[in-house]
C-alpha positions in Angstrom: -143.4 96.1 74.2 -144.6 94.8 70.6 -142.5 95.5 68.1 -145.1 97.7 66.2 -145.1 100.0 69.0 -140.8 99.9 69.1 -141.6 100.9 64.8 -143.9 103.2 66.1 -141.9 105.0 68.7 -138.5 105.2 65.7 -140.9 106.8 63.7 -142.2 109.7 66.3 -138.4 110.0 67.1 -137.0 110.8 63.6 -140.3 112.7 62.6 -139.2 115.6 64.9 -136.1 116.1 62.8 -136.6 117.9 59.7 -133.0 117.8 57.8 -131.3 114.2 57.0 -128.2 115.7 58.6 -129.8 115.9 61.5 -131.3 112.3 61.5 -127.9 110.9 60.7 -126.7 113.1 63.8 -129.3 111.0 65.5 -128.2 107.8 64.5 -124.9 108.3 65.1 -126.1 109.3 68.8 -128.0 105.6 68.8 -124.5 103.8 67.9 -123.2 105.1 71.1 -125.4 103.5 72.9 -125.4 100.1 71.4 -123.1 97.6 73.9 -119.8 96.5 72.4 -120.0 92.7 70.8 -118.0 90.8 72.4 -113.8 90.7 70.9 -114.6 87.0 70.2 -117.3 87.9 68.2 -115.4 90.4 65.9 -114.3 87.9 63.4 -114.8 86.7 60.0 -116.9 84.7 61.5 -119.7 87.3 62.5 -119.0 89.5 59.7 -121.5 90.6 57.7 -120.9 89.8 53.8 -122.0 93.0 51.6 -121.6 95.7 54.3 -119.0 98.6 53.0 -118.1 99.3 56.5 -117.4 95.8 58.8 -120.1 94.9 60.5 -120.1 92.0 63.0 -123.4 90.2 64.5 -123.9 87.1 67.0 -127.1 86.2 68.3 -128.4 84.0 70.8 -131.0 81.6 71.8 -132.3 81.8 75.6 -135.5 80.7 77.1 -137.0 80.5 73.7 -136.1 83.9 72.0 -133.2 85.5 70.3 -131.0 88.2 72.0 -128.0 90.0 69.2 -125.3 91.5 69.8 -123.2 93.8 67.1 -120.5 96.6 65.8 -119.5 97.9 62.9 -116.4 99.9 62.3 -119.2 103.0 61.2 -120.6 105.1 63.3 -123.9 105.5 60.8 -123.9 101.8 60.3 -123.5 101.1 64.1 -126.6 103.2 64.7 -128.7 101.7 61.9 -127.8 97.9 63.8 -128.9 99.2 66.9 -132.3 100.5 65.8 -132.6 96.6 63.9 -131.6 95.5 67.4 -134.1 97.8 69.5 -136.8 95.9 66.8 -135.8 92.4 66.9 -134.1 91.8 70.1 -136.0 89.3 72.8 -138.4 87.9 70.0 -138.9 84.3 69.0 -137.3 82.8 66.0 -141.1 83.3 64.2 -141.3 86.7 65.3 -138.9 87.6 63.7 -139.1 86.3 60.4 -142.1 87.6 60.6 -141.4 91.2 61.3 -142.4 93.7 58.6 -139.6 96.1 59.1 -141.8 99.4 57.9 -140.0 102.0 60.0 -136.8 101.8 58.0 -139.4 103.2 55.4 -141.4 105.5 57.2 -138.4 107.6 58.1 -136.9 107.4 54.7 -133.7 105.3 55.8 -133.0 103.4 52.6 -133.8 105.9 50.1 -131.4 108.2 52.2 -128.2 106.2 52.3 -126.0 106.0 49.7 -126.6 102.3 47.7 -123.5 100.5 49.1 -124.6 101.6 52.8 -128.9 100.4 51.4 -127.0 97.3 50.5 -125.6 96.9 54.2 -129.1 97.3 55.8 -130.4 94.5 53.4 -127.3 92.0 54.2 -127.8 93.3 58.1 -131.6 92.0 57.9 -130.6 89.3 56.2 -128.7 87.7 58.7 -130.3 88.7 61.7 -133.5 86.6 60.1 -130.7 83.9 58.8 -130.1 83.5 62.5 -133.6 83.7 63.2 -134.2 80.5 60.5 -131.8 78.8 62.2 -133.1 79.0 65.8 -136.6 78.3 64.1 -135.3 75.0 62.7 -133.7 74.4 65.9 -136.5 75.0 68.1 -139.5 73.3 65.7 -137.8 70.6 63.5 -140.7 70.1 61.8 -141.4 73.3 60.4 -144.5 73.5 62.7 -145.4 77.2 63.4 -144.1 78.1 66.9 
């Protein structure tokens, strides 16, 4: 599935709920659901920097595209990783830098969290596309488009 139709499907998800307590209901539904990280990924390591909570991503490169894993000591923040997850996961390095995340605005997620957690979901982004930069450089030393 494209990742504009995985935006597309978050959006008609969180449209039916009307009340933010509800949508964070939701999302902390979604965190359940995301597989535990690996212990030997929950280090200093694969911590996020600029998270409130602690908030631990690895990803990896096979056949070409980049699979992440995460946790985060938050229930809310678990659930917001696993919808940036559900978005990026199984793409290409290039895909994913060149991902326009618009769902996170279409259902109001960063103008609805308080600014230390809007702070996390930028530094979450961040690295996830850090590690997609990374795989890029890997993959096409040249800077070549993939």
């Amino acid at each position: 599935m494209k990742q504009d139709q995985i935006q597309d499907e978050i959006v008609e998800e969180f449209s039916v709920f009307d009340e933010w307590l509800d949508r964070y209901n939701y999302l902390i539904e979604l965190s359940r659901e995301l597989p535990a990280i690996d212990e030997k990924h929950r280090t200093e390591q694969y911590l996020i920097k600029g998270c409130q909570s602690r908030v631990w991503v690895d990803a990896e490169l096979r056949d070409g595209k980049i699979y992440y894993t995460a946790d985060s000591d938050a229930i809310i923040t678990k659930g917001i990783i696993a919808l940036l997850i559900r978005v990026l996961n199984g793409r290409t390095p290039q895909e994913i830098l060149d991902t326009d995340l618009y769902f996170i605005e279409r259902i109001g997620l960063q103008e609805n969290l308080s600014p230390t957690r809007a702070n996390g979901l930028l530094s979450m982004i961040k690295q996830m596309r850090l590690y997609a930069l990374a795989y890029n450089s890997r993959t096409n030393p040249e800077g070549n488009p993939a």
